[in-house]
N, C-alpha and C positions, 0 to 999 in steps of 0.2 A: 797441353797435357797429352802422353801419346796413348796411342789404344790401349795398350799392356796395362799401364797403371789403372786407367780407366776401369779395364773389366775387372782386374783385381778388386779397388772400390766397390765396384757396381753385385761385384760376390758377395765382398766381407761384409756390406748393407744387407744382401739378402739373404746372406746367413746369420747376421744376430741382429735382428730388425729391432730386436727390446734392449740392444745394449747403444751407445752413444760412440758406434766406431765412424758413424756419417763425421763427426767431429772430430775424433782422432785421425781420421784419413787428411785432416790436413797437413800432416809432416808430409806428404808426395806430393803436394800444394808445392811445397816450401813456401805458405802463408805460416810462417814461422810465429808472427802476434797472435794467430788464435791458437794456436797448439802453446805459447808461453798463457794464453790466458785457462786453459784447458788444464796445463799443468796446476796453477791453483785451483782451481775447482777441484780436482781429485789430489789429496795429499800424497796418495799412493798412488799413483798413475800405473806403473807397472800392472799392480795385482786387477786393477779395472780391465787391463787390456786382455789378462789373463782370464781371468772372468769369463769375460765375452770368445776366445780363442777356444775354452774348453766344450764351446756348444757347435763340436767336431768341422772346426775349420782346418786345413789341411796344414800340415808343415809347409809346403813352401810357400804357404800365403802370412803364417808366421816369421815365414824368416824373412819373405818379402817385405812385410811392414817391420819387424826389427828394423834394416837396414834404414829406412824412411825415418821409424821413429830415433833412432841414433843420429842420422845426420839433423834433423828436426830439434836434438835436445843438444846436440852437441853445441850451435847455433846461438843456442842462448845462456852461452857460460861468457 
């Protein structure tokens, strides 16, 4: 995993420590079975991420992990 993604993760952890992004940070994995098992657990995955995004994570760390979680969902059509 290269550094970049890393300290991204090692952010979006230490910026919503009460929300479950340690778990969605596996779309940068491309551990793509826990992010399909992740998907069910949350019916709405989107708004969970939002959730966690609006406790002032910056935009390019949203549009960092869009990118992640798209290719991550794309994956498992």
């Amino acid at each position: 995993m290269s550094q970049t993604i890393r300290h991204i993760i090692q952010t979006m952890v230490a910026m919503s420590a009460s929300c479950d992004v340690a778990l969605l940070s596996c779309c940068f994995m491309d551990q793509y079975f826990v992010c399909l098992w992740i998907q069910r657990r949350y019916r709405r995955v989107v708004e969970a991420v939002l959730g966690c995004f609006r406790r002032s994570i910056t935009i390019s760390l949203v549009l960092s992990y869009a990118q992640g979680y798209s290719r991550c969902n794309a994956s498992g059509k």
